[in-house]
GUVEX-448798 format. One record per residue (C-alpha): x, y, z. Coordinates in steps of 0.2 Angstrom, whole numbers, padded with zeros to 4 digits, always signed. Each point is the difference from the previous one (the first is absolute). Example, Ala and Ser with C-alpha at 12.3 -4.5 7.8 and 13.67 -1.06 7.14 Angstrom:
+0062-0022+0039;+0006+0017-0003;
//
This chain:
+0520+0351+0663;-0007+0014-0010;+0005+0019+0006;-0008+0016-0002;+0010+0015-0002;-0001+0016+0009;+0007+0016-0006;-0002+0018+0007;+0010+0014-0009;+0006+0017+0004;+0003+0014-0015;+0011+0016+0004;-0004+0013-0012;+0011+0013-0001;-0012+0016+0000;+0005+0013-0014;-0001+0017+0009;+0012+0013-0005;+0008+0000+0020;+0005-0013+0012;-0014-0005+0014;+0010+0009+0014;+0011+0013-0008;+0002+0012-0013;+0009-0011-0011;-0003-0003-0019;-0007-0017+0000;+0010-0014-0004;+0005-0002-0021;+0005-0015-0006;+0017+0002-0008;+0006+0015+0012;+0017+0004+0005;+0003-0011+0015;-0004+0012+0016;-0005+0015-0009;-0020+0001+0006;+0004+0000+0021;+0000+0012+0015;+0002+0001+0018;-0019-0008+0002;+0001-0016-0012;+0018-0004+0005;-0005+0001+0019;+0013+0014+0006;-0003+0004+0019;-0010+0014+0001;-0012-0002-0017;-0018-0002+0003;-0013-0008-0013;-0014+0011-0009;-0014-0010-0007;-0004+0001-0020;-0019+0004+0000;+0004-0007-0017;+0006-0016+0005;-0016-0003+0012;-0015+0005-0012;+0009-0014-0011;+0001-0013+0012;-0019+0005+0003;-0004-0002-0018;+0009-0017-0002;-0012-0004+0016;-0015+0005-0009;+0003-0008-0015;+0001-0018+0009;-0014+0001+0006;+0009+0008+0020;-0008+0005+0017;+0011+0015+0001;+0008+0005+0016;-0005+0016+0006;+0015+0001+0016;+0013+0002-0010;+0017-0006+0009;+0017-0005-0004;+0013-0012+0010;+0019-0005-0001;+0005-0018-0005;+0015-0002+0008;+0013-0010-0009;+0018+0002-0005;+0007+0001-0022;+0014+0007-0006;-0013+0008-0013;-0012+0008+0014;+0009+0013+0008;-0011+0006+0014;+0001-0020+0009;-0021+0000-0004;-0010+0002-0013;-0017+0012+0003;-0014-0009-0005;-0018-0005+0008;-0005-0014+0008;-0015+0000+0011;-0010+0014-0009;+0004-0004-0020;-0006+0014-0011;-0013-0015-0005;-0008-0017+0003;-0010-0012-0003;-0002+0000-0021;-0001-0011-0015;+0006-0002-0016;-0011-0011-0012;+0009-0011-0013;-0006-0013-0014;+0000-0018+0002;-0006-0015-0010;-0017+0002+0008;-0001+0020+0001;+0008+0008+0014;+0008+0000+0015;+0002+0013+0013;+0017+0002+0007;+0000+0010+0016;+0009+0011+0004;+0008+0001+0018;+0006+0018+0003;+0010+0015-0012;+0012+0011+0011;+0007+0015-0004;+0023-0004+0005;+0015+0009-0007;+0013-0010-0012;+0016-0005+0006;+0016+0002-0011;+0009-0013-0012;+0014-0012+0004;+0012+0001-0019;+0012-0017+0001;+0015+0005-0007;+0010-0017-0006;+0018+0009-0004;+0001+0009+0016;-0008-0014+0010;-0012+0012+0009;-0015+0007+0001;-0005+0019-0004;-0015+0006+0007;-0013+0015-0011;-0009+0010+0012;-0010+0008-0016;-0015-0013+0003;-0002+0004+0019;-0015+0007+0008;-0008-0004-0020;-0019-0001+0006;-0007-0017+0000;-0017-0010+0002;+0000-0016+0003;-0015-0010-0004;+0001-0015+0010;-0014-0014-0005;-0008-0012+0010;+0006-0019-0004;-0013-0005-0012;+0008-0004-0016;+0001-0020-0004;+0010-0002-0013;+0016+0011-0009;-0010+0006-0015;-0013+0007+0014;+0014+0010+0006;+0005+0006-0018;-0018+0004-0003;-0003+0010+0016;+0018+0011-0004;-0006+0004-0018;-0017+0005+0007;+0007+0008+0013;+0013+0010-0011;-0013+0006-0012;-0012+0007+0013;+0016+0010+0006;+0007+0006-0015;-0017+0007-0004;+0000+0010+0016;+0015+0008-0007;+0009-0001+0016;+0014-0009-0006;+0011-0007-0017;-0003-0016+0008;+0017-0006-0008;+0007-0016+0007;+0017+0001-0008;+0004+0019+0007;-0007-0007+0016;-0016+0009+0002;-0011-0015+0001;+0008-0012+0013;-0006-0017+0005;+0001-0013+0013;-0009-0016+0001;-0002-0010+0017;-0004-0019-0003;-0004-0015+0008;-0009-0015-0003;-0012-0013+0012;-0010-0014-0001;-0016+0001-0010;-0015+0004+0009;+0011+0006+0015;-0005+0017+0009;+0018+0005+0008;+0011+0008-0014;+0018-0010-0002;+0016+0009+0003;+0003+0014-0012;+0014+0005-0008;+0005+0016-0007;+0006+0004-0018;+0010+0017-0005;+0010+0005-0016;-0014-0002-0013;+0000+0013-0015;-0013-0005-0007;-0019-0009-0001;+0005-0015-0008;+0017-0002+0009;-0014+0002+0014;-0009-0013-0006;+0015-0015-0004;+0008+0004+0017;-0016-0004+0008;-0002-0015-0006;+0017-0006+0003;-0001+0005+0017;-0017-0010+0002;+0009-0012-0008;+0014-0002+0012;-0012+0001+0014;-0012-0014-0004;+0019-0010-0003;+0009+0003+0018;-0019-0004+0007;-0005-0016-0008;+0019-0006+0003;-0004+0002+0018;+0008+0017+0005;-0006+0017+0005;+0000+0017-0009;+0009+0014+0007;-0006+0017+0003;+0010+0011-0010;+0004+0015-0015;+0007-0008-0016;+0007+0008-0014;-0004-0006-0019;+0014-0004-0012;-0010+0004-0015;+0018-0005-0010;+0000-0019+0009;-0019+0000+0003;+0001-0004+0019;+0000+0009+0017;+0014+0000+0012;-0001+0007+0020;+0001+0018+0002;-0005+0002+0020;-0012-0011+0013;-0016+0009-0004;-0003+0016+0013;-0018+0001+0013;-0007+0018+0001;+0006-0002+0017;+0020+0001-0005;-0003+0017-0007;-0005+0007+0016;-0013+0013-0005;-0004+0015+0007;-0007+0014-0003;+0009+0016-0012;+0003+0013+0016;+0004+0013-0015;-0015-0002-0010;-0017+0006+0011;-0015-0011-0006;-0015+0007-0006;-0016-0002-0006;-0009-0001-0018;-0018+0008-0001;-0015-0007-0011;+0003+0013-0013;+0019-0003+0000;-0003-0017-0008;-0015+0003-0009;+0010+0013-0010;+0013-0014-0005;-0015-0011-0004;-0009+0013-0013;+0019+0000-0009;-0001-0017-0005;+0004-0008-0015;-0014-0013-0007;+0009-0016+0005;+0004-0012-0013;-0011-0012+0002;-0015+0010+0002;+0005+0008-0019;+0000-0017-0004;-0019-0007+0004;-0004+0020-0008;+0008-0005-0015;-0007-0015-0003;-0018+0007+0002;+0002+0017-0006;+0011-0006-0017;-0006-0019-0001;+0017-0003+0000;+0005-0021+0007;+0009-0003+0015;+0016-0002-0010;+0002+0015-0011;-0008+0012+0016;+0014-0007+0011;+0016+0002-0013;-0008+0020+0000;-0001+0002+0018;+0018-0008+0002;+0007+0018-0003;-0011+0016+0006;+0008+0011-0014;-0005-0013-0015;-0017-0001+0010;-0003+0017+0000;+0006-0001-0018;-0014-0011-0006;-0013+0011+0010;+0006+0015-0011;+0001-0010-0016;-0018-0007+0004;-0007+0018+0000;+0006+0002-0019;-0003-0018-0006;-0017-0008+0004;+0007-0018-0001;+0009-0004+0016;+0003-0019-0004;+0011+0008-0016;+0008+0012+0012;+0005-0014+0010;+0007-0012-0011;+0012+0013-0007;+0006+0006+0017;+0002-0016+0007;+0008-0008-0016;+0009+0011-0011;+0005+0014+0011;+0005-0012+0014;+0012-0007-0011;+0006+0015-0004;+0003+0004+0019;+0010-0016+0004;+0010+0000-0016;+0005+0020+0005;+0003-0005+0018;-0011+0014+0005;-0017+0005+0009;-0014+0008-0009;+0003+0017+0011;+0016+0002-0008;-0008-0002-0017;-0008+0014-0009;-0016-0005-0008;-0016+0011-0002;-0018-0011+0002;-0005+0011-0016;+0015-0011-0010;-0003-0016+0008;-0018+0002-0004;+0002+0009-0018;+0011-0017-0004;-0013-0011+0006;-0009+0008-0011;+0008-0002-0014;+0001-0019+0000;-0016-0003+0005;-0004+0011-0015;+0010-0009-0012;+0011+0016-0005;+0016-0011+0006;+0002-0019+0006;+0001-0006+0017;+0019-0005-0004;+0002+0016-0007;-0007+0009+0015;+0011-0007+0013;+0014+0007-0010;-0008+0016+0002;-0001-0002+0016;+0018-0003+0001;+0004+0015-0009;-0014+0010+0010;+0012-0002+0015;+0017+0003-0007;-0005+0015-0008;-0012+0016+0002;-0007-0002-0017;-0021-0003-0002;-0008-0017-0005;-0006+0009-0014;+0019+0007-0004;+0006-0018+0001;-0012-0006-0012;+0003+0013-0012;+0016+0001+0001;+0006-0019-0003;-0016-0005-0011;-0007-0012+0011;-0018+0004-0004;-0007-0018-0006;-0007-0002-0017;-0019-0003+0001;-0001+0004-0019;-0012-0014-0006;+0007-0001-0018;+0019+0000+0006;-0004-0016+0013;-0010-0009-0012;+0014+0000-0011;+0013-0005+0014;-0014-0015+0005;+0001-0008-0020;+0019+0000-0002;+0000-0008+0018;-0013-0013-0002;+0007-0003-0019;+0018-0002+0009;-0006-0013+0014;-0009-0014-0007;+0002-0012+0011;-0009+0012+0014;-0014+0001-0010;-0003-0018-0002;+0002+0002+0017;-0014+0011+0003;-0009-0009-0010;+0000-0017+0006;-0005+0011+0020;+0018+0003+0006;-0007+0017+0005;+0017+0005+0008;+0009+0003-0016;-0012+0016-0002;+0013+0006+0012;+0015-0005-0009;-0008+0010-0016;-0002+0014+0011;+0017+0002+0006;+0006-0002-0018;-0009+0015-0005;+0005+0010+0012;+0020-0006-0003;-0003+0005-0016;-0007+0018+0003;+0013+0001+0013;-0013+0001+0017;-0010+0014-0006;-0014-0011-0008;-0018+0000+0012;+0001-0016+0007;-0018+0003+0003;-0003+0002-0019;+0010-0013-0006;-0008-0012+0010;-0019+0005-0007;+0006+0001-0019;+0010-0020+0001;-0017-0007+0010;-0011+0008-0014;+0013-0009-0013;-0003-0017+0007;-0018+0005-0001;-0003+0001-0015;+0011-0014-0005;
//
C-alpha cells in the first residue's frame, strides 16, 4: 500500500521588543541570570493586571501582512487553562477565536515551481517560562526570565507532503521574518521555535490519518530527519496491522528517535475563555494601513526584481536575497559598478567564504561598497590577479587600510610589462619541452600548465591575461 503524508506545522517566534507583552519587563535575554527580568504581572501574583505592548501587536500585524493575512480588526485575548510548574498564573494568555490573523500563505519552490503553503491563523500569546533539569540535585529549577516573552505563532494549514517541503517552507518562512526585523529568528537561543504534526493515509484518501505531534527540535534539518523517522515509524505500526496514537513526541536528536512525552491535548482541554483583565477592542482601516506602508519588500519579490532589473539567474539572485543586509549590499555596490553579474560573483563566492570561515554575518563586518567595488575593479582591470584579489579582500576585512593601501603596501600590483613577460614566457617554454610538443601535436591544456609556470616563476604577480596572449602568439608563429 502506498501512503501519502500529511504535515501541518506551527513556528513560535519569539518577538524582539525591548518589553514583555504584558508588563514592563525587559524582554527576555538569552543567557540572563536566572529570574532577574520578572514582576508581579509576569509571575502572576494576585493582584497584577496585564497591559498590552502596542509594540508587540503592530508586529503580530506585520507578520500577518507579510503572509499574505485577513487581519483581525476585534482584537481579543483569552486564557488557556492548564497547569506547569514553569507557568506560574495556572493559564497562559493567548487568542484563540479572534487570532491577530488568518487565512495566508507562504509560497515555496518545488521541482516544478512552486507551491503554496497556507497558512491557518498567527496569534498574538505570551511565553511561558523554562523548565532547567538539574542531574546532581535530581530536580528541576524553574527561570521565570522568559515568561510573558511575546509570541506569534504561525500555525500552517497541513499541506506539506514530504519532510524536505516542511524544511523548505521553514527556511522561507524564516527569511520573510527576519527581513521584517521583528525578530533574531535564532533557533538555538529559542526565538524561532517549531512543532510538526504528522500523519500519514492511504493514497488518494480525503480523511487525514491520525497525527502525531513532534517537540524538541533546534533546528531545520533536525526538523527535517525527525519527520521522516516519525513517517517512518508511522507507515511501520500501520502496514503491521496496528493503529497510530494521537500524541506529543519529543526528538532525541542524540539517538535519532522520538519517545512519548504526553497523549496529544484537544482545544477543548484548555478550556478557553475569554482574558476578563484585558478589554477587546477594535483596529480602524488606517491603523493597519499604517503597518502596511512600513513594510519591508519581501524577499521574494527582491528576488523576480533582481533577476529583471540586474539580469542576474535564479541562482546567484537567490544566494543575494538569502540575507537582506548582503542584498542591500549588492544594491549599493551596483550603484558604483555597472557590472552586476561581477558584483555578484564576488559577493556570493569570495566574501561568502569569508563569512563562514569567520563564523560571522555580513552586519558584523565592516565593509564600504566603494572598497568592494574599487577591488573589483582592479582585477577586472588587470592591476592585481583574481587570486591576488581575494587576499585583499581578506585583508580588506581584517584591517581599516584602502585596496589601494594594500596594494601599495605589499607590491601586489601584477606585472603587465611586455618585455619583462616575454622574457619569463622563453625561459619557461625553453624549460618545459615536453609541453610544447604537447601543444604542438593539439594538447591545448598544457597552454595552462605553461601559464601557471610563469606565474610560479614571477611569484603571482605576472597578468595571466598577458601571458596567455604572448604563449598563443609563440605557438603562432611556430
Amino acid at each position: 500500500m502506498e501512503f501519502e503524508t500529511v504535515i501541518g506545522l506551527e513556528v513560535h517566534l519569539q518577538l524582539n521588543t525591548e518589553t514583555k507583552i504584558f508588563c514592563g519587563c525587559r524582554n527576555h535575554q538569552f543567557g540572563s541570570e536566572p529570574n532577574t527580568h520578572v514582576c508581579p504581572v509576569c509571575l502572576g501574583l494576585p493582584g497584577s493586571l496585564p497591559v498590552l505592548n502596542r509594540k508587540v501587536l503592530l508586529s503580530g500585524i506585520k507578520v500577518g501582512l507579510a503572509l499574505g493575512c485577513e487581519i483581525n480588526t476585534f482584537v481579543k485575548f483569552d486564557r488557556k487553562n492548564y497547569y506547569y510548574p514553569d507557568l506560574p498564573k495556572g493559564y497562559q494568555i493567548s487568542q484563540f477565536d479572534f487570532p491577530i490573523a488568518k487565512k495566508g500563505f507562504l509560497n515555496i519552490k518545488v521541482d516544478d515551481g512552486e507551491k503554496r503553503i497556507g497558512i491557518t491563523r498567527a496569534h498574538l500569546e505570551e511565553d511561558a517560562g523554562k523548565l532547567i533539569h538539574d542531574d546532581e540535585l535530581n530536580a528541576s529549577l524553574v527561570d521565570y526570565n522568559r515568561t510573558g516573552t511575546p509570541l506569534v505563532e504561525i500555525v500552517s494549514e497541513p499541506d506539506m507532503r514530504s519532510a524536505q517541503e516542511a524544511y523548505d517552507y521553514l527556511t522561507a518562512l524564516k527569511l520573510t521574518l527576519t527581513y521584517l526585523g521583528v525578530s533574531d529568528c535564532d533557533m538555538e537561543k529559542g526565538s524561532l521555535r517549531c512543532d510538526a504534526n504528522v500523519s500519514i493515509r492511504p493514497a488518494g484518501q480525503a480523511a487525514l490519518g491520525t497525527k502525531t505531534e513532534l517537540k524538541n527540535m533546534n533546528s531545520f534539518s533536525a526538523v527535517k530527519r525527525a519527520i521522516e523517522y516519525e513517517v517512518d515509524r508511522q507507515t511501520r505500526i500501520v502496514i503491521s496491522g496496528g493503529k497510530v496514537v494521537q500524541e506529543t513526541l519529543l526528538w532525541d536528536e542524540a539517538k535519532g528517535t522520538t519517545h512519548t512525552m504526553r497523549s496529544k491535548e484537544e482545544a477543548h482541554d484548555y478550556r478557553y475563555f475569554p482574558e476578563p483583565d484585558l478589554v477587546p477592542f477594535t483596529l480602524t482601516d488606517s491603523d493597519i494601513n499604517a503597518v502596511f506602508k512600513e513594510l519591508p519588500e519581501l524577499p521574494y519579490v527582491k528576488l523576480f526584481r533582481f533577476k529583471k532589473q540586474y539580469g542576474l539567474n535564479d541562482y546567484d539572485a537567490f544566494i543575494l536575497i538569502s540575507d537582506r543586509s548582503i542584498a542591500d549590499f549588492f544594491e549599493k555596490c551596483a550603484v558604483l559598478y555597472s557590472d552586476a553579474k561581477k558584483i555578484a560573483n564576488w559577493l556570493n563566492g569570495p566574501l561568502m567564504k569569508e563569512l563562514n570561515g569567520r563564523k560571522k554575518s555580513f552586519s558584523q563586518l565592516s565593509l564600504s561598497s566603494e572598497e568592494m567595488t574599487g577591488l573589483i575593479r582592479k582585477v577586472e582591470e588587470g592591476v592585481v590577479s583574481n587570486l591576488v584579489g581575494k587576499d585583499i579582500l581578506t585583508t580588506l576585512l581584517d584591517t581599516a587600510k584602502s585596496v589601494n593601501a594594500i596594494i601599495e603596501e605589499q607590491g601586489l600590483a601584477q606585472v603587465s610589462d611586455d618585455a619583462a613577460l616575454i622574457r619569463v614566457v622563453d625561459e619557461v617554454m625553453a624549460a618545459n619541452p615536453k609541453a610544447i610538443a604537447e601543444i604542438k601535436s593539439g594538447k591545448t591544456s598544457a597552454m595552462g600548465f605553461l601559464v601557471g609556470q610563469a606565474m610560479k616563476k614571477m611569484n603571482g604577480k605576472a597578468n595571466p591575461k598577458k601571458l596567455g596572449e604572448i604563449l598563443k602568439g609563440r605557438f603562432e608563429n611556430v
